[in-house]
N, C-alpha and C positions, 0 to 999 in steps of 0.2 A: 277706392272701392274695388277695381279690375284688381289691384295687390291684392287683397282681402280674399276676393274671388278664388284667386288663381294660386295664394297660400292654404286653402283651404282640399281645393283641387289635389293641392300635392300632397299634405294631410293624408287624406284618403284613401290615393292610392299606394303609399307608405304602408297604411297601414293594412291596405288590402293586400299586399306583395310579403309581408310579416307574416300575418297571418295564413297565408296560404305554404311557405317554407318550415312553422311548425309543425310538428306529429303532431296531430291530437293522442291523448293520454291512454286511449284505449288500444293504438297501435304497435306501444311499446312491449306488448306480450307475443305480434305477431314476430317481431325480430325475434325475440327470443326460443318462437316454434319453430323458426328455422334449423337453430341447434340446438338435437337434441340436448333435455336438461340429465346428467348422473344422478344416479338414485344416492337418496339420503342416505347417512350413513348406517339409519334405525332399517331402514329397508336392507340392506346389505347385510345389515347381522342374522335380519329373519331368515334371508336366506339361507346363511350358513346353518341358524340354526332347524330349517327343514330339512339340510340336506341329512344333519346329525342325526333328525328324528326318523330320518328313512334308512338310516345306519351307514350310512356314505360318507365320507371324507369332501371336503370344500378346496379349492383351488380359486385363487383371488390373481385376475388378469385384466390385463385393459383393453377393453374394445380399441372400433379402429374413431373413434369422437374422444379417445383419451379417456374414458369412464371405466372407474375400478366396476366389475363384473364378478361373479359368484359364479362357480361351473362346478356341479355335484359330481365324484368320482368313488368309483368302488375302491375302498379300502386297500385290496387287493392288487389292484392293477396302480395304484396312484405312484407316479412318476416323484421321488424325493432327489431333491437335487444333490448333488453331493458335496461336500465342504472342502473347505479351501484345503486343508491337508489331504485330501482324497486328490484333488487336483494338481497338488505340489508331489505326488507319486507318478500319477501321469505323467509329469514334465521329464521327472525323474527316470521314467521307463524310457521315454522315448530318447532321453540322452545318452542311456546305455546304450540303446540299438543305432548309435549316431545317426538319428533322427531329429529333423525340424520339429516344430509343433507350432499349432492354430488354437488360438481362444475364438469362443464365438459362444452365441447364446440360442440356445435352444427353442424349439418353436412353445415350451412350457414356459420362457423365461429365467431356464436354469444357467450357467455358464457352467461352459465344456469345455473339456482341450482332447485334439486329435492330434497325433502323429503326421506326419507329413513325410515326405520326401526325404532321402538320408541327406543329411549334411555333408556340402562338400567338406574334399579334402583337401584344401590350399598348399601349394608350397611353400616350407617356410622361408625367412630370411636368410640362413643358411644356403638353403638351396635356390634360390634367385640369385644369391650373391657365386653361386658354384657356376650356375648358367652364363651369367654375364662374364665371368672368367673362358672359360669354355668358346663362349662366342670370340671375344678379343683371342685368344690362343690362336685360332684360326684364322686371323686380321680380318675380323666382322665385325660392324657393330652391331649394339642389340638395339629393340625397343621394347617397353612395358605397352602392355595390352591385357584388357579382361576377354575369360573365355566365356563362354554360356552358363558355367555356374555360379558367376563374379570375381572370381579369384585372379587376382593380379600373376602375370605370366613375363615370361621374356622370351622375343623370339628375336634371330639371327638375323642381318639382313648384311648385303653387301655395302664394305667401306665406299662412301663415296669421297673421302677425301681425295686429293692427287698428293702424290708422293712428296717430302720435306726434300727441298735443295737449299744446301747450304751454298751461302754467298757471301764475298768480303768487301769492304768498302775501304776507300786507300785515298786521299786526297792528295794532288801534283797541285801546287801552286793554288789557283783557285776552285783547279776542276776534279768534281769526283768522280774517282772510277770505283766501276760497280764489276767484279767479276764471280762469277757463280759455275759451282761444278756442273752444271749441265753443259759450258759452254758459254750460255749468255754473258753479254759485255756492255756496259753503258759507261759513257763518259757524256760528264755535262756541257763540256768545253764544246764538242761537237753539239748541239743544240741552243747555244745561247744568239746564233743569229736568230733564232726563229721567235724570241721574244719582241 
């Protein structure tokens, strides 16, 4: 009987704790007021076609909820974007004036290109390879380094080697001797107590 009870007990508030984690069906529209809903697409045409009937030209843009938008423009003033081969002259202008260039898009949505900054003028392999000779002539060595325009550079720096001593090695019996132009002298013979 207490079983009975006390499975029943739990029954209940099962199903009281269910119930209370679903939405009821009517709140399923309050989610949805929270973000805004895009006009239909029949709505979006009226638009365009008021703006027609007021003699205006239409521009189709996306709000900031992502929703295509209708924004009526005089005919006259309306911004036309300009096409790819209008844009591959651009490119073209600025690379005569050895100029960079920027793509980006317009605050209509058009895509633009600007000129930019002249383009460096690197030096070439030839003359890196002229530099590094140059340097060694002088007994420097170089190192590569980019400057502030990114272009790979060679600068001078003092040799830190120490100077090449030629040295001959001559074996007496078992001991080597070691003699070198500077002077220096080693014989093995002399250090084999110290093993």
């Amino acid at each position: 009987m207490r079983l009975i009870l006390i499975s029943m007990i739990a029954i209940l508030l099962f199903a009281q704790l269910a119930s209370s984690q679903m939405m009821p069906v009517g709140d399923h529209n309050v989610a949805k007021a929270l973000k805004p809903a895009c006009m239909a697409t029949n709505e979006l045409y009226n638009q365009m076609r008021t703006c027609k009937a007021q003699g205006k030209n239409y521009q189709v843009y996306f709000d900031a909820n992502r929703c295509k938008q209708i924004k009526c423009v005089d005919a006259e003033k309306q911004k036309i974007c300009p096409s790819a081969e209008m844009l591959d002259n651009t490119i073209k202008a600025c690379k005569r004036k050895n100029q960079d260039y920027t793509r980006y898009t317009d605050t209509l949505g058009c895509r633009q290109v600007k000129c930019t900054r002249e383009k460096p003028v690197c030096p070439t392999a030839y003359e890196l390879n002229k530099r590094m000779e140059s340097c060694r002539a002088n007994g420097q060595e170089f190192k590569y380094y980019m400057n502030d325009l990114g272009c790979r550079q060679i600068k001078c720096v003092e040799s830190t080697q120490t100077p090449t001593v030629m040295c001959k090695k001559t074996m007496s019996g078992n001991c080597v001797l070691i003699n070198c132009e500077d002077g220096y002298q080693f014989n093995s013979c002399n250090f084999r107590n110290f093993r």
